[in-house]
C-alpha positions as CSV (number, residue, x, y, z in Angstrom):
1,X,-4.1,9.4,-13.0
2,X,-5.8,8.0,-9.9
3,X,-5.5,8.9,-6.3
4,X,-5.9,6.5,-3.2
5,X,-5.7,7.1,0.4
6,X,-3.4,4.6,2.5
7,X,-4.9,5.0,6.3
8,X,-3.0,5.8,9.2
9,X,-4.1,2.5,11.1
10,X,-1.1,3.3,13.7
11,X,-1.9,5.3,17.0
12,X,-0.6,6.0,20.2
13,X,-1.8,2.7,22.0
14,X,-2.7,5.5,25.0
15,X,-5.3,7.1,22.6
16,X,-9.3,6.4,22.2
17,X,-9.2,3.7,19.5
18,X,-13.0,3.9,19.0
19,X,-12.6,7.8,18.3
20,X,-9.6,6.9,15.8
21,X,-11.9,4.3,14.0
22,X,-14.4,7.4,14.1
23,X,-11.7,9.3,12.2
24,X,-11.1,6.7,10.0
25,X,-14.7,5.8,8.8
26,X,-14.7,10.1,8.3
27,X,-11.7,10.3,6.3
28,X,-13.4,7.9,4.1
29,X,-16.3,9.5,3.4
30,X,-14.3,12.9,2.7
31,X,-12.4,10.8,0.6
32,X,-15.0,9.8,-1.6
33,X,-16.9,13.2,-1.8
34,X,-13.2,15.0,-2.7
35,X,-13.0,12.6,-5.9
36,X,-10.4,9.9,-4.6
37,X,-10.4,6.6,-6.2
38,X,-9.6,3.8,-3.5
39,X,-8.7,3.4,0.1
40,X,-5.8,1.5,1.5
41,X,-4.4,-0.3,5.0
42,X,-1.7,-1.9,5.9
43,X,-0.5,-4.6,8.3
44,X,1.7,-5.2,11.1
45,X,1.3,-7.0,14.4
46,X,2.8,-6.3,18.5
47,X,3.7,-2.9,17.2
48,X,3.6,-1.2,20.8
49,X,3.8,1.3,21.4
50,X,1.9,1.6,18.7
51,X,-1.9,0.3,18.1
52,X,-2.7,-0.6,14.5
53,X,-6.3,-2.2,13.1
54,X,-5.9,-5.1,11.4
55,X,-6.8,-4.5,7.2
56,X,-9.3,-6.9,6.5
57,X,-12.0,-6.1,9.2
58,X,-11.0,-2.4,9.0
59,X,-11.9,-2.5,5.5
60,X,-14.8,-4.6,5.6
61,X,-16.2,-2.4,7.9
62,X,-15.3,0.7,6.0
63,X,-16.8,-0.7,3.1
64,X,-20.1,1.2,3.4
65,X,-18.2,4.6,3.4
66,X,-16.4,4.1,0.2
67,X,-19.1,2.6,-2.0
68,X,-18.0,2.4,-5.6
69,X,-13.9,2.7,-4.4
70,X,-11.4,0.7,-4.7
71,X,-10.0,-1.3,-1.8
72,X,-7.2,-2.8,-0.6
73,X,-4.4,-4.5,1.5
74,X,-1.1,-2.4,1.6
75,X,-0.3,-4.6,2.0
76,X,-0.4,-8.3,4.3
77,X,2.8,-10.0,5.4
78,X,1.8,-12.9,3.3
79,X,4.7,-15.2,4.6
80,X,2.9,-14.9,8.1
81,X,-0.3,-16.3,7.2
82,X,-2.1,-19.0,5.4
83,X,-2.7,-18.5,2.1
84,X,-6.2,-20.5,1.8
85,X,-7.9,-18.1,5.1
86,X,-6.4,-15.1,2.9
87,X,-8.1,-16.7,-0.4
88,X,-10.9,-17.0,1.4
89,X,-11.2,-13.3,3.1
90,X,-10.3,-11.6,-0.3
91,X,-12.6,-13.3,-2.3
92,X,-15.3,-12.2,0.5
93,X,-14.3,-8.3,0.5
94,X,-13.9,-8.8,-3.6
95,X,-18.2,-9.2,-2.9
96,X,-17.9,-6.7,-0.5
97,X,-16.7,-4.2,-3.1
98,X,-18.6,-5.2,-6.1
99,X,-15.5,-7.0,-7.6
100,X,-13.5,-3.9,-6.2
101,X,-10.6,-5.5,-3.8
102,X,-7.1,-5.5,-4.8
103,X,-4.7,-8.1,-3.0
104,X,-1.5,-6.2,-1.8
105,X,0.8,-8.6,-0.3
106,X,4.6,-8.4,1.0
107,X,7.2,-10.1,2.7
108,X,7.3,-8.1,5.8
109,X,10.9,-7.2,7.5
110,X,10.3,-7.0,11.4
111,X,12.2,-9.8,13.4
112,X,9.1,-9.7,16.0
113,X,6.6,-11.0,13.7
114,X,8.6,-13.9,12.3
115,X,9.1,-14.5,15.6
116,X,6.0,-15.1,17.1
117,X,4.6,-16.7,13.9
118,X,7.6,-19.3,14.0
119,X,8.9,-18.0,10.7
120,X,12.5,-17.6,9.6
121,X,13.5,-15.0,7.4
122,X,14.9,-17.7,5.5
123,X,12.0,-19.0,4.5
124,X,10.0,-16.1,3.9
125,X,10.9,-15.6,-0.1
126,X,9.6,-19.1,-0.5
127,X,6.1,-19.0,1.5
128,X,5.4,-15.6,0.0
129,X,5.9,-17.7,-4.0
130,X,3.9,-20.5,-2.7
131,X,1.1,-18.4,-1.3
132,X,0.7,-16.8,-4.4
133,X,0.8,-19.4,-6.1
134,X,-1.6,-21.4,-4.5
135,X,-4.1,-18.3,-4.0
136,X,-4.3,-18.2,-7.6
137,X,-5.2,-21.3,-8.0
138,X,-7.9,-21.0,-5.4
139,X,-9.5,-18.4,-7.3
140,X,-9.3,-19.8,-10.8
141,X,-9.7,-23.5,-10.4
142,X,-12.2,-25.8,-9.6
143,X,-10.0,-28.6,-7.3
144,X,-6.6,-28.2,-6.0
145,X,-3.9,-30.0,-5.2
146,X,-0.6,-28.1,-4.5
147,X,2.2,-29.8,-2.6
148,X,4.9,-27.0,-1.5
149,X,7.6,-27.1,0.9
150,X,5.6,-25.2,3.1
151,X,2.1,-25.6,1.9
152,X,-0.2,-28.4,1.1
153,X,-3.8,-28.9,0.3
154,X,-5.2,-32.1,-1.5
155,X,-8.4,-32.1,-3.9
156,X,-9.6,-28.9,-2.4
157,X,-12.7,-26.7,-3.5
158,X,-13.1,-23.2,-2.6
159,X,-16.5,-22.2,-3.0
160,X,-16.3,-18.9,-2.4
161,X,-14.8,-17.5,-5.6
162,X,-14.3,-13.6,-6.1
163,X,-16.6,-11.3,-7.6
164,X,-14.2,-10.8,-11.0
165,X,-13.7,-13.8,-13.2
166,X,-10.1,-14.5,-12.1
167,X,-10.1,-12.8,-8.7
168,X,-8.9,-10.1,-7.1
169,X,-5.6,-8.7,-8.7
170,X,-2.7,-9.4,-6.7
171,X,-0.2,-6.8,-6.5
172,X,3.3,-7.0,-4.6
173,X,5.0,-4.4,-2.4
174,X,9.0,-4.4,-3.0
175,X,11.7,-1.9,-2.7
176,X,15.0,-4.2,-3.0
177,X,16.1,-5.2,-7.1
178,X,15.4,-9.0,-5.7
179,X,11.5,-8.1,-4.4
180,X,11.4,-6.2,-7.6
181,X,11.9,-8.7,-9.6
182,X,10.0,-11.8,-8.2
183,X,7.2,-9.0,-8.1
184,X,7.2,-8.6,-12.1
185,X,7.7,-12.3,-12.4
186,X,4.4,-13.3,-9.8
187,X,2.8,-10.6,-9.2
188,X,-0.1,-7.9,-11.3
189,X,1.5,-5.6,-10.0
190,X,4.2,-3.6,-8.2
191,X,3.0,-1.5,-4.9
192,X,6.4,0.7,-5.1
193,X,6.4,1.8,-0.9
194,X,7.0,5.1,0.6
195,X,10.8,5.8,0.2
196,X,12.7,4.9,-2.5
197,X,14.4,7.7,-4.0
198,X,14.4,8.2,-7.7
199,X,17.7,7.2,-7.7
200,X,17.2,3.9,-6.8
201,X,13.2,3.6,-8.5
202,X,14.3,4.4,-12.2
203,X,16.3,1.4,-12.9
204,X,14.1,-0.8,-10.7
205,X,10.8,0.3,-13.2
206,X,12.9,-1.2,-15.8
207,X,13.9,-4.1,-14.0
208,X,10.2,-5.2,-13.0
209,X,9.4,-4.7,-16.5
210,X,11.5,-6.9,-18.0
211,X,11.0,-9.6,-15.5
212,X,7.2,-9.6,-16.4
213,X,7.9,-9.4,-19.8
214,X,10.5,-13.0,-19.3
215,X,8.1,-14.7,-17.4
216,X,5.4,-13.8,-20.1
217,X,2.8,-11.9,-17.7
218,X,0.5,-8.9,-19.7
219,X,2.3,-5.5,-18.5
220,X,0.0,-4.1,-15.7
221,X,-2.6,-1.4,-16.5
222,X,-1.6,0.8,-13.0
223,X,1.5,1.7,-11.6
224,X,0.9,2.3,-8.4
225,X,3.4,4.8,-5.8
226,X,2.7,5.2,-1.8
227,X,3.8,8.3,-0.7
228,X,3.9,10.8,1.8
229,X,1.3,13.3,0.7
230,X,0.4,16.2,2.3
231,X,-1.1,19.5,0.9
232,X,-1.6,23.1,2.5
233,X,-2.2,26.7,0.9
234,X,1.5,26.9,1.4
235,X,4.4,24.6,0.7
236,X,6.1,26.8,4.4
237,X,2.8,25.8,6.2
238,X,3.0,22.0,4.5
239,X,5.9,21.5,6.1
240,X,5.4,22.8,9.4
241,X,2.5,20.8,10.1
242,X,3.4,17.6,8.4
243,X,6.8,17.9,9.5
244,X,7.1,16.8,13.0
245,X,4.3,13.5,12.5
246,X,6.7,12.5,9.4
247,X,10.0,12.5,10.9
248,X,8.5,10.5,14.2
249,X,7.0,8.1,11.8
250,X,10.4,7.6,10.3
251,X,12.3,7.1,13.8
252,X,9.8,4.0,14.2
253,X,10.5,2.8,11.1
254,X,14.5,3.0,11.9
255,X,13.7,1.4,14.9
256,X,11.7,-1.2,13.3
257,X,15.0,-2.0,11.3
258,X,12.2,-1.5,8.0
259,X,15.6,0.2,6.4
260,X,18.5,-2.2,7.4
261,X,18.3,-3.2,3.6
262,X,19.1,-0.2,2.1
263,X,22.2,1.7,0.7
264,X,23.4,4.1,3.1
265,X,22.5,7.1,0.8
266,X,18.6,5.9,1.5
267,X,18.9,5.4,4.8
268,X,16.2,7.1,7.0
269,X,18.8,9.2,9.6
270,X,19.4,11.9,7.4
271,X,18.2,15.1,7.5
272,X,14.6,16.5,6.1
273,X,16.2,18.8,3.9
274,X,18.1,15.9,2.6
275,X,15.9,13.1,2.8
276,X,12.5,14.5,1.8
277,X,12.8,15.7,-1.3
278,X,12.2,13.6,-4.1
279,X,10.3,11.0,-1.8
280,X,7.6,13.2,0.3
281,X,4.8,15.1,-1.2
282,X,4.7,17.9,0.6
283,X,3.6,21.7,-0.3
284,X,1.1,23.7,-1.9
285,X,-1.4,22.3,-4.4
286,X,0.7,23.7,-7.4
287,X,4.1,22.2,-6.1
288,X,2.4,18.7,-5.6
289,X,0.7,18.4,-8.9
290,X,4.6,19.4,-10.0
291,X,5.5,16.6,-8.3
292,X,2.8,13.9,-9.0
293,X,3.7,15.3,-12.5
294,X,7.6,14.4,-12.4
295,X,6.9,11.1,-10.8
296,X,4.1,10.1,-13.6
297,X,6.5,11.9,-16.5
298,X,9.5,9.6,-14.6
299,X,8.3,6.4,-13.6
300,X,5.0,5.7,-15.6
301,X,3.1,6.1,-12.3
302,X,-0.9,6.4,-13.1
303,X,-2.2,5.6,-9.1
304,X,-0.5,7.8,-6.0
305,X,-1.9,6.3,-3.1
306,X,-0.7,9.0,-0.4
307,X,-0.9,8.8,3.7
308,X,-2.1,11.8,4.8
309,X,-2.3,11.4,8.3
310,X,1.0,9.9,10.6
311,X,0.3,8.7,14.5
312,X,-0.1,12.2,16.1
313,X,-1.5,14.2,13.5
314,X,-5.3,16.0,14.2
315,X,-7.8,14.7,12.6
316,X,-8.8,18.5,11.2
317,X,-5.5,19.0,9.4
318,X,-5.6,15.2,7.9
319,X,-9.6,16.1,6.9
320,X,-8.0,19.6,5.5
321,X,-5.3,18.3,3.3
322,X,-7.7,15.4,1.8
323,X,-10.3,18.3,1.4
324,X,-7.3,20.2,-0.5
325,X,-6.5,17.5,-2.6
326,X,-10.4,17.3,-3.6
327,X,-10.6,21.8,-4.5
328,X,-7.3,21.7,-6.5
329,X,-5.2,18.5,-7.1
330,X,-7.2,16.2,-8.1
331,X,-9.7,18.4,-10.3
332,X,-6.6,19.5,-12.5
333,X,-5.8,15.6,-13.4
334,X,-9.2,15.2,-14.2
335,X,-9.4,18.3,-16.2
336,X,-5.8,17.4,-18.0
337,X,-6.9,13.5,-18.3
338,X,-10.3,14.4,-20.4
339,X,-8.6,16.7,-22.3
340,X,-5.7,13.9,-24.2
């Protein structure tokens, strides 16, 4: 089992963003010293009135603080950008990292960013396959050609290749049976996001399966889960601190339309007592390595990336819980793990 830390990159756009980056590059090192294997952001853009770092910089410049970790995109809105500048910038953090960077890319949902990026949602799915497609082949062969419907290069050489033979892994966020599926089909792996029930994750493990397995790509060596994490001496005093920062988090995602694809049974109006459980990791450190447990035992999961921190949340209680994780979560994996 490994454990990851996805950054809260989002803040109040009122706040100190130089003391947040503070926090961040802090978090990071607590990170490291608690035993966590990698560190995580994601992407968005004009997501007043939030204000969110952009991943690549933020990680390059994080870099330092998480020597011999993992890092990645969780993920970039792939369908927004070209693909040969994203080649490019993973291949750089991939020697950043020492041959560390995963490549965590998605689709995206918000009608704002297609928007200004003169994209239609129509066209997403196929600009997404393409840039896969073609980043692959950027990092694998010598000269490319690729003519796409909405990508071209002719005789092209990227000189930059990543540190790995191959480069970076790229794994693919998805949470519809569609994304699911294209996701075993392209991708080396799944990213399944923050709230999919159990419900709805089961069948969907064993529909990306099978679509790797059809389309002839090696089964993926992690299985990797962002979740909600959060960890206090007591699953009552979990909740009343994470709480409040979860639900708000939540209302901007509604707002954000992030769960207009959904069943109504996984919509995000419902009530915490309702919605949390069986999604959120929440509670002491013996109820959350319960849950990791049921999750791992269920799904196959061997990597929980968890967000500790939601816009809002002090910096002490996100340093606490990651501290937490470090004295008595993570420790009993490690312990369990040597012992098979």
């Amino acid at each position: 089992m490994r454990f990851g830390i996805f950054l809260g990159t989002q803040h109040p756009e009122t706040d100190n963003m130089g003391l947040r980056l503070r926090d961040l590059q802090e978090q990071v090192r607590e990170a490291r010293a608690a035993g966590f294997d990698s560190i995580w952001a994601g992407q968005h853009f004009l997501t007043g009135p939030l204000a969110m770092f952009q991943p690549m910089p933020l990680l390059g410049g994080l870099a330092a603080d998480a020597e011999g970790m993992t890092l990645g995109t969780n993920i970039l809105v792939l369908p927004l950008l070209h693909p040969v500048e994203v080649a490019e910038q993973a291949a750089t953090l991939d020697h950043i990292t020492g041959g560390r960077f995963v490549l965590g890319v998605g689709l995206g949902y918000r009608d704002v960013e297609d928007g200004v990026f003169g994209v239609p949602r129509s066209q997403k799915v196929a600009r997404l396959v393409e840039a896969v497609t073609l980043i692959r082949r950027l990092f694998t062969e010598d000269r490319v050609t690729f003519e796409g419907r909405h990508f071209r290069v002719k005789d092209v050489h990227m000189s930059l290749r990543g540190r790995r033979p191959g480069g970076p892994p790229i794994w693919i966020a998805a949470s519809v049976d569609a994304a699911v599926r294209r996701a075993g089909e392209i991708g080396d792996g799944w990213i399944i996001t923050f709230y999919p029930s159990m419900k709805m994750l089961k069948p969907q493990m064993v529909l990306f399966r099978e679509a790797a397995a059809a389309s002839g790509r090696p089964m993926p060596e992690e299985y990797p889960a962002i979740k909600e994490v959060y960890v206090a001496q007591t699953t009552e005093a979990a909740v009343r601190e994470a709480r409040p920062y979860i639900e708000g988090k939540y209302r901007t995602y509604a707002q954000w339309g992030q769960d207009r694809f959904l069943p109504p049974d996984e919509k995000f109006d419902q009530p915490w007592e309702r919605f949390a459980p069986g999604r959120f990791i929440v509670g002491d450190p013996e109820t959350v390595i319960h849950e990791i447990e049921w999750y791992e035992r269920e799904l196959g999961l061997n990597h929980i990336i968890g967000r500790v921190q939601w816009p809002g949340l002090p910096q002490q209680l996100t340093l606490k819980c990651i501290r937490l994780m470090g004295e008595h979560v993570i420790p009993y994996f490690r312990k369990r793990d040597k012992e098979r």
